[in-house]
N, C-alpha and C positions, 0 to 999 in steps of 0.2 A: 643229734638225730634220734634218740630214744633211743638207741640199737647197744646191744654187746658191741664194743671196741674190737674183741676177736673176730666175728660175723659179717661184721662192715668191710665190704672191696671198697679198694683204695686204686684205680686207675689214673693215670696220669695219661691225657689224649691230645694228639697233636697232628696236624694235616700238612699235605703240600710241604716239605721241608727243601726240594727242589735241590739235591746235594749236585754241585758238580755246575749251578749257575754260575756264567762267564767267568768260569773256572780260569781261561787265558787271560782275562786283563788282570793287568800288575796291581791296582789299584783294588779289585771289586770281589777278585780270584777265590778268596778265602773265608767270603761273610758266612757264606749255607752253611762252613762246616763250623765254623763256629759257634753258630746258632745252634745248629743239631745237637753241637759237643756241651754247650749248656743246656738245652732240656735231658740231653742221660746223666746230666747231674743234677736237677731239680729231682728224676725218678730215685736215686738216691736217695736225695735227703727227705724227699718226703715220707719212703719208705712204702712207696708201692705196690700192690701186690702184680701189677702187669704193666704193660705199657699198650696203648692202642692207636695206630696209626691210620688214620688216614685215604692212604694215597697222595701218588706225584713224591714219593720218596727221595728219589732223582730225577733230576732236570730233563737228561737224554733218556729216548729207548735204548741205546744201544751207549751208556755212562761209559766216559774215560778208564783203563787201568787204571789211573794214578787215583780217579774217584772213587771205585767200588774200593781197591785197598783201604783210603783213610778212613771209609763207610766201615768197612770191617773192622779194622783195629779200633772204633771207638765203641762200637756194638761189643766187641770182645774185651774192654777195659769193663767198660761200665753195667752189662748185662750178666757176666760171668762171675761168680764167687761160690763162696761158704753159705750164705743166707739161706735158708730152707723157702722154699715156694708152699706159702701157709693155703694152697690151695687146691682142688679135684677137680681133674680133665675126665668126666663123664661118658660123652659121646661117643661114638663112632669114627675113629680117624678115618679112616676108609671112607667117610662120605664128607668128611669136613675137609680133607685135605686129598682130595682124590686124584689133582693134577700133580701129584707129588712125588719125585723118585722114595722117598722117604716118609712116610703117610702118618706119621704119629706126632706129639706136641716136642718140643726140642729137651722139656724138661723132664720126659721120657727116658733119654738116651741117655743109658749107660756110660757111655762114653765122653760126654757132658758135663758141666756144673754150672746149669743156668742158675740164676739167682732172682733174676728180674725177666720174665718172658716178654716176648715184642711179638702181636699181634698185627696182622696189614694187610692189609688188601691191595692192588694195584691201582694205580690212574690213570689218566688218557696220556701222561708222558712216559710212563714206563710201562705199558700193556704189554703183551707179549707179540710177538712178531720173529718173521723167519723163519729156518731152518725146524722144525720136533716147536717152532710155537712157545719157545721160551723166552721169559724176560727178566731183569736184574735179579726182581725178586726171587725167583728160582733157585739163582745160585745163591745166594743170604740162603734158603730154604735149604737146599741140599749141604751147605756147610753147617748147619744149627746154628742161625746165628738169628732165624725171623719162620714166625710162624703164620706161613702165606696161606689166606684163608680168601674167599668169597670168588673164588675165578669159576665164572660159567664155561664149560663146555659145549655147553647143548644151546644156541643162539636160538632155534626154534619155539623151543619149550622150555624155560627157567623153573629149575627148582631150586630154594634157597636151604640149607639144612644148616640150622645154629649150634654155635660152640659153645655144650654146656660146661657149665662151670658153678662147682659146689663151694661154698667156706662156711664150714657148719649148719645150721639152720638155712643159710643165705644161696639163694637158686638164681643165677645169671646166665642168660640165654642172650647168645651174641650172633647176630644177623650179619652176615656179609656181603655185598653186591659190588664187584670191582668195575672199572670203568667199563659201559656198553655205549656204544654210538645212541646219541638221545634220541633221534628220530625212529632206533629201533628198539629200542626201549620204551618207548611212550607207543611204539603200534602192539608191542606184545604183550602191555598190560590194557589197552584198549580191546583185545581179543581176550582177556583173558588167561593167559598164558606164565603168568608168574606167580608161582605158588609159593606158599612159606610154609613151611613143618615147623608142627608145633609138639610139643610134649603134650601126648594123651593124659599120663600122669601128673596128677596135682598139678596143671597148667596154667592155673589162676595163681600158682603160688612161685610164678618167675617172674624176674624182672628183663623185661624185651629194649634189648638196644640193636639197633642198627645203624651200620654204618655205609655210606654211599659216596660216589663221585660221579657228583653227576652235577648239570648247570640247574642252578636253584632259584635265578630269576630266568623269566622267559624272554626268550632270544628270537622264539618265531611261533608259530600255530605249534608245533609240533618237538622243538630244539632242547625241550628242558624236562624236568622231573615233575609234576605238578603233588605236592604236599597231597593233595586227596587222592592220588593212587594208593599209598601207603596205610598198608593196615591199622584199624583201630586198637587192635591188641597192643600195640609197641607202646612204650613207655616215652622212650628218647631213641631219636634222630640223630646222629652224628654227621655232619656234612662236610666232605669233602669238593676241593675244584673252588671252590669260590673263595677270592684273594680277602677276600674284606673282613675284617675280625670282628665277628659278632657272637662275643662269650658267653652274655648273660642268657639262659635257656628263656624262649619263649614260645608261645602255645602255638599250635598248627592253627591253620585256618578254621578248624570244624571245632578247637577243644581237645582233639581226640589225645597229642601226643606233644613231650616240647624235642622242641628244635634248637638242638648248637651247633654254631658253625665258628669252627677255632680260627679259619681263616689259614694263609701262609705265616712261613718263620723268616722270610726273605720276601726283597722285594724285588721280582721280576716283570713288573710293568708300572711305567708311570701313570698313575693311574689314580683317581680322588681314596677309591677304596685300599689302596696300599698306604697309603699316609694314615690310616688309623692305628693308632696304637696297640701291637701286637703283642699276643699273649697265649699261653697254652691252658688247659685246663686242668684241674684236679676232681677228678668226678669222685664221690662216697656215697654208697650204694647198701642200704642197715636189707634188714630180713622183713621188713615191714614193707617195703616197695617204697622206701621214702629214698627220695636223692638230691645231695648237695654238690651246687659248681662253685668249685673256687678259679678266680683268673690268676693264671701266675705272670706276669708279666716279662717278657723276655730283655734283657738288660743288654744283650750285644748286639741287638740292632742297630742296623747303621742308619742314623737317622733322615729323615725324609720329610719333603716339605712342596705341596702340590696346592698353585694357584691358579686361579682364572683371573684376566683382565681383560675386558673388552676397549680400545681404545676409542669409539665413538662415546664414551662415556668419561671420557680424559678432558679436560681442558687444553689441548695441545696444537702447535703450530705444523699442520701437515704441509705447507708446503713447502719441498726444501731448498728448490731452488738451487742458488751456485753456495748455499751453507758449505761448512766445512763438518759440521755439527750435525746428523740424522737427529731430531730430538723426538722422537719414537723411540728412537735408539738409545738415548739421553732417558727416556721415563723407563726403559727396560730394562737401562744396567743399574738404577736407583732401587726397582723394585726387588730384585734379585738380591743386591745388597741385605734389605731388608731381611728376604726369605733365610739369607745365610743366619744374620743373628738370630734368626725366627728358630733355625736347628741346632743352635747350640744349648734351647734350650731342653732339647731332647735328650744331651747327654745327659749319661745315669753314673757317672765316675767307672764303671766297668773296666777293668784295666786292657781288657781283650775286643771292648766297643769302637770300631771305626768311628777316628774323628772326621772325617771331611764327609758331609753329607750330597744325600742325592737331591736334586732340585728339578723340577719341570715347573714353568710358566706356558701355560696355553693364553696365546697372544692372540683374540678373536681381532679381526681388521676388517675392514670395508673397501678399501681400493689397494691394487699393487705398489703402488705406490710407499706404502707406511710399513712395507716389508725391507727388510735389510738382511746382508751378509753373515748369515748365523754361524760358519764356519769361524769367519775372522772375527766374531762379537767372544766366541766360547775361549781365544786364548786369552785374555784378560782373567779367566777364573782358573786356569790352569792348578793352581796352589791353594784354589781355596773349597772345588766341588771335584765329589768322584765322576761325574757323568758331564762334563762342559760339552761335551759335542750332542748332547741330548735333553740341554737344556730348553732348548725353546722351542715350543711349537705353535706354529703357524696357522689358525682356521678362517677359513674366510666368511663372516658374517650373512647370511643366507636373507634373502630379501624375499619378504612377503606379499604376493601377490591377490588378490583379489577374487573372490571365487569367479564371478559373473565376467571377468578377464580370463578365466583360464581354464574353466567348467568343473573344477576338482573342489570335491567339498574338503576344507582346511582342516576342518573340527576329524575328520578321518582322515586326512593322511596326518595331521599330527598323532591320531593314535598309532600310527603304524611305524612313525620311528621317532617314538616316546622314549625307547631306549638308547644307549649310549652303545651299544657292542650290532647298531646295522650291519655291518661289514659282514657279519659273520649269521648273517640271516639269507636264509634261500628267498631267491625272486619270487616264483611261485608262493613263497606264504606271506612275504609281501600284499601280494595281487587280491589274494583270498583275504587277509586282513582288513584289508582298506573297502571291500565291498561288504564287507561284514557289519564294517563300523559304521558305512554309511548312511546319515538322516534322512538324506531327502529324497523321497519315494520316486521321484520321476529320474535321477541316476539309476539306480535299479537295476537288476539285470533283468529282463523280458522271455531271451531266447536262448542265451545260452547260460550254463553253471561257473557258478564262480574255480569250481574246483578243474572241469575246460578248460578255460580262459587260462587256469594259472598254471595248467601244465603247454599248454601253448607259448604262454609267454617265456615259459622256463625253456620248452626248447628252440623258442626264437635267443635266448640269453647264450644258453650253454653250451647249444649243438649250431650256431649261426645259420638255423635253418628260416631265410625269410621269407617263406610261406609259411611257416607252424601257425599263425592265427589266424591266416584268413584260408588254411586248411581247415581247423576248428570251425571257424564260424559257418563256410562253404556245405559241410559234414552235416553243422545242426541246422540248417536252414535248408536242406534236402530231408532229415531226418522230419523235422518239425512241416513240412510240406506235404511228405508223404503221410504222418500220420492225418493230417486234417482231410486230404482231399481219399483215407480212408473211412472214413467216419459216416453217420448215418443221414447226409444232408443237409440236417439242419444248424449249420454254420454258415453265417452268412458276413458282409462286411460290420456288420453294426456290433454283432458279438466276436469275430477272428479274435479280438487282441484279449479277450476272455479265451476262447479258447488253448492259445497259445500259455498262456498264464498258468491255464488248469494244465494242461500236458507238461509244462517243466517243473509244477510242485511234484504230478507223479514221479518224473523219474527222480527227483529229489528224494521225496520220501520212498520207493524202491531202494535205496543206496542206502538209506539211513530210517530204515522200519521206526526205530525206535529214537523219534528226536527229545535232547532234553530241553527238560522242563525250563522255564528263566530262573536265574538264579536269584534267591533272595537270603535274608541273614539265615547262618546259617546251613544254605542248602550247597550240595557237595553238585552243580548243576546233572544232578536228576543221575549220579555212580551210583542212589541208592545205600549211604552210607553215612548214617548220622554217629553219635557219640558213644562214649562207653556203654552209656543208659540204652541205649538203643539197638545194643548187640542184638538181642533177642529178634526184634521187629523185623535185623537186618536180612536176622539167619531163616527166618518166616519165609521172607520173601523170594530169597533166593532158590525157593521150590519152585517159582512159578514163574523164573524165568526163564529165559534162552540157554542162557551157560551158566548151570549153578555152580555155588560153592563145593569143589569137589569134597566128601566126607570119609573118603573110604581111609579106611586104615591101615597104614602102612608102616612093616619093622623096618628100622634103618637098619637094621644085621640078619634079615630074614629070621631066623627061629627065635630071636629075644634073644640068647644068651651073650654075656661076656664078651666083648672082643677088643684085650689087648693084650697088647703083645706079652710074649713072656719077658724078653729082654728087659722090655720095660719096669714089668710088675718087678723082678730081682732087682732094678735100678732106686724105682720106688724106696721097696724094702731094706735095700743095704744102707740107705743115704739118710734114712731120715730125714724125708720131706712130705711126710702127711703118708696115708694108704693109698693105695691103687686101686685102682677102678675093679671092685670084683663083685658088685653086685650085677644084677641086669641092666642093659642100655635099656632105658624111657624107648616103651613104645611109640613112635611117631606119625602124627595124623597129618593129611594134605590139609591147609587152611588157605584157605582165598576167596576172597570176599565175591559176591554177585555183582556183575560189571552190566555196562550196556551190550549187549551182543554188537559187534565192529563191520562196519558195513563190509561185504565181499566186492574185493576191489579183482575185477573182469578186465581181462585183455590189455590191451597197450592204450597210448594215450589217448587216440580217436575213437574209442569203440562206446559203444552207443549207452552201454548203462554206465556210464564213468562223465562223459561230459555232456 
């Protein structure tokens, strides 16, 4: 990497490790911790200078005793020695770790002998909840065992404050953002609302990582993270929440930044993206801003082996008559057979690797009929798969109908459940989806807004109120009456449906002043936020908009000076592990980029500038 050997971070990063998954079966109980228990020995051997997690640490918000203990005793074998931390905690604890009974880095403490630091933010399985708003991570935190970093407070107003971190020459600035519900997370950076501090000082001369758990493909209008919220300053992207291992770094949509995503270290859902071969990463990070991924590949995973078979596409005898023989059932346990030699050849000789693999077949079918008894098919594998009662699933072949049969354009509702994870997409942006995507001008909506319609339908869905749409409609077609028959006369039948037309773009554009632009290569759809190259033009413009880039400058310790602790500094000092932080904390400036101003969302679901 061109870099001093001494200069270069050495991070070893891993996601979702889910400790405490189907902890009770006999068979499955013990994969998370064996996984977890060989990545703190890859940090080890590789000789790293931190460890970086994540999120979804553990599987429960509220994880077993018998789990948090084997969590602990393995973070305390393998984190804790002699080895000096060849590195400088900079910052401000006090704002990095503010939800903290203990507000400083572990390797701080007196009372301590970290050797290898763990780094982590929380995910949507271990958030905090209940009583004082604590979760797993907390306790890890308060015993010195995980330095729990990125928890927002303030749901309104997000501020992020990075953990710097010096080795020699080498400046690393670590962004944290732990799990936030997407829907509100994607409105608060549509307002504007999430800010990043930056080092005023030498701030072209850090390297910006962030890490997130958030859902990284989209799930709905509004369900996910969209890559071009995320500042152009950052370097690398670390991504949590998503199961699918995609180690090799690659470029954000715009250029701006790359993206890895390590994926889980277990596999808790059958699923195409958990069959990829899992891996952790070794990030090296020189003083030139240059950085290497190595995949390390996880050896105790129990292997796994995910097919699809449509049986209209079989050569097979459906019908079964007084057979003794289902032979659906005949091509299903053929295939299976298959899939099993297909995972032995996943074994890695690992002496600690589960041999009996996980298997799922999604068996797509056309009639009831070519379905069989999946309970009594799964004791035949008893001795040879970990999951035989969750081998087979069942989808029933969806039959295509004709647009001018059914009035629904295909070409949009195929866009709108293009994805694989519907279930877990709201009705409402369903609704908004599908008229969004639609070609043909005469579906259209005329009188009322999509975004109407979709809260109607949501609470014809969710509140079984079955008048909510032909309230909506009832609403806008008084609303849309009253305005014409106030108007200056000249509306007559030849122009009303012009009319009508022009009154629902106003209240459209009312709602949304600022529509973007079409998207082309390139364009961030009109956030105003092109490339590195482009800072400058970005920072221009954001004078002249609605919600600039806030600039004012702010000290993360009020007066500039010093702020750690002394315990620490003597801890530092007696241990020989590098100097303590005694120069001044880096001035810190608010950074956040010029957004669209977010439409002001008025009143409840019927009120008149909303639908």
């Amino acid at each position: 990497m061109g870099s001093t050997l001494d200069d270069t971070f050495r991070i070893l990063i891993a996601t979702d490790n889910h400790l405490g998954y189907a902890e009770k079966d006999p068979e499955r109980g013990n994969d998370s911790f064996e996984t977890f228990e060989e990545i703190l020995k890859m940090a080890v051997e590789q000789q790293v200078d931190f460890i970086l997690l994540g999120g979804d640490l553990f599987h429960e918000n509220k994880p077993s005793r018998q789990c948090l203990v084997k969590c602990m005793e393995l973070l305390r074998k393998y984190t804790f020695g002699d080895k000096p931390v060849c590195f400088e905690y900079i910052s401000d604890p006090t704002e990095n770790f503010k939800n903290s009974k203990n507000p400083m880095v572990n390797f701080h403490d007196p009372n301590l002998n970290v050797s290898i630091p763990v780094f982590s933010i929380h995910g949507n399985h271990d958030d905090p909840s209940g009583l004082g708003q604590f979760c797993a991570l907390d306790m890890l935190s308060t015993a010195g065992l995980v330095n729990y970093f990125g928890r927002t407070g303030d749901l309104k107003n997000i501020t992020i404050s990075p953990v710097l971190l010096e080795k020699g020459t080498n400046k690393l600035a670590l962004f944290g953002l732990s799990s936030i519900k997407d829907e509100r997370l994607f409105r608060l950076f549509k307002e504007n609302k999430v800010k990043m501090m930056r080092p005023k000082e030498f701030h072209d001369e850090w390297f910006n990582i962030m890490v997130v758990h958030q859902n990284h493909a989209k799930h709905g209008m509004s369900n996910y993270l969209p890559e071009a919220f995320l500042d152009p300053f950052l370097h690398l992207v670390i991504w949590g929440h998503e199961h699918e291992c995609l180690i090799q770094p690659r470029l954000s949509a715009d250029n701006s930044f790359h993206v890895v995503q390590p994926g889980s270290s277990v596999v808790t859902s059958f699923c195409a993206g958990e069959a990829v071969e899992k891996h952790v990463a070794l990030l090296e990070v020189n003083n030139k801003q240059l950085f290497n991924v190595t995949p390390l590949k996880l050896e105790t995973v129990r292997p796994f082996v995910f097919d699809d078979v449509c049986l209209a596409d079989q050569d097979l005898d459906y019908v079964i008559g007084n057979k003794e023989r289902n032979p659906v059932e005949e091509f299903v346990e053929e295939h299976i057979r298959g899939m099993i030699l297909q995972a032995k050849e996943q074994l890695t000789g690992h002496p600690k690797q589960p041999k009996k693999p996980l298997i799922r077949l999604r068996v797509v079918y056309t009639d009831e009929s070519q379905m069989f008894n999946t309970a009594r098919f799964s004791h035949k594998f008893t001795e040879d798969v970990a999951n035989p009662n969750e081998m087979i699933l069942f989808k029933k072949e969806r039959k295509e109908k004709k647009k001018n049969e059914t009035g629904i354009d295909k070409e949009a509702m195929d866009a709108v459940f293009a994805g694989e994870d519907v279930a877990e997409t709201r009705v409402e942006d369903l609704v908004e989806q599908y008229f969004s995507e639609l070609q043909d001008y005469t579906q259209k909506l005329f009188l009322l807004s999509e975004r109407g319609l979709a809260k109607g339908v949501n609470t014809f869905v969710e509140k079984d109120d079955r008048d909510a749409i032909s309230t909506v409609f009832q609403h806008q077609v008084k609303k849309t009456v009253d305005h014409i028959l106030s108007g200056d006369g000249d509306i007559d039948e030849e122009n009303i449906l012009d009319a009508i037309i022009t009154y629902r773009e106003e209240r459209l554009t009312k709602n949304n002043p600022h529509p973007p632009p079409a998207r082309g290569r390139g364009s961030r759809g009109g956030r105003g936020r092109g490339s590195r190259g482009s800072r400058a033009r970005a920072a221009s413009s954001s004078a002249s908009t609605t919600q600039t880039s806030s600039k004012n400058q702010l000290s993360m310790i009020g007066d500039g000076s010093p702020k750690v602790s002394q315990s620490s500094t003597r801890a530092r000092a007696s241990r020989g592990r590098g100097r303590a932080a005694t120069r001044n904390q880096s001035i810190m400036e608010s950074f956040s980029r010029a957004r669209t101003a977010a439409s002001s969302r008025k009143g409840i679901v019927y009120d008149s500038d909303d639908d």
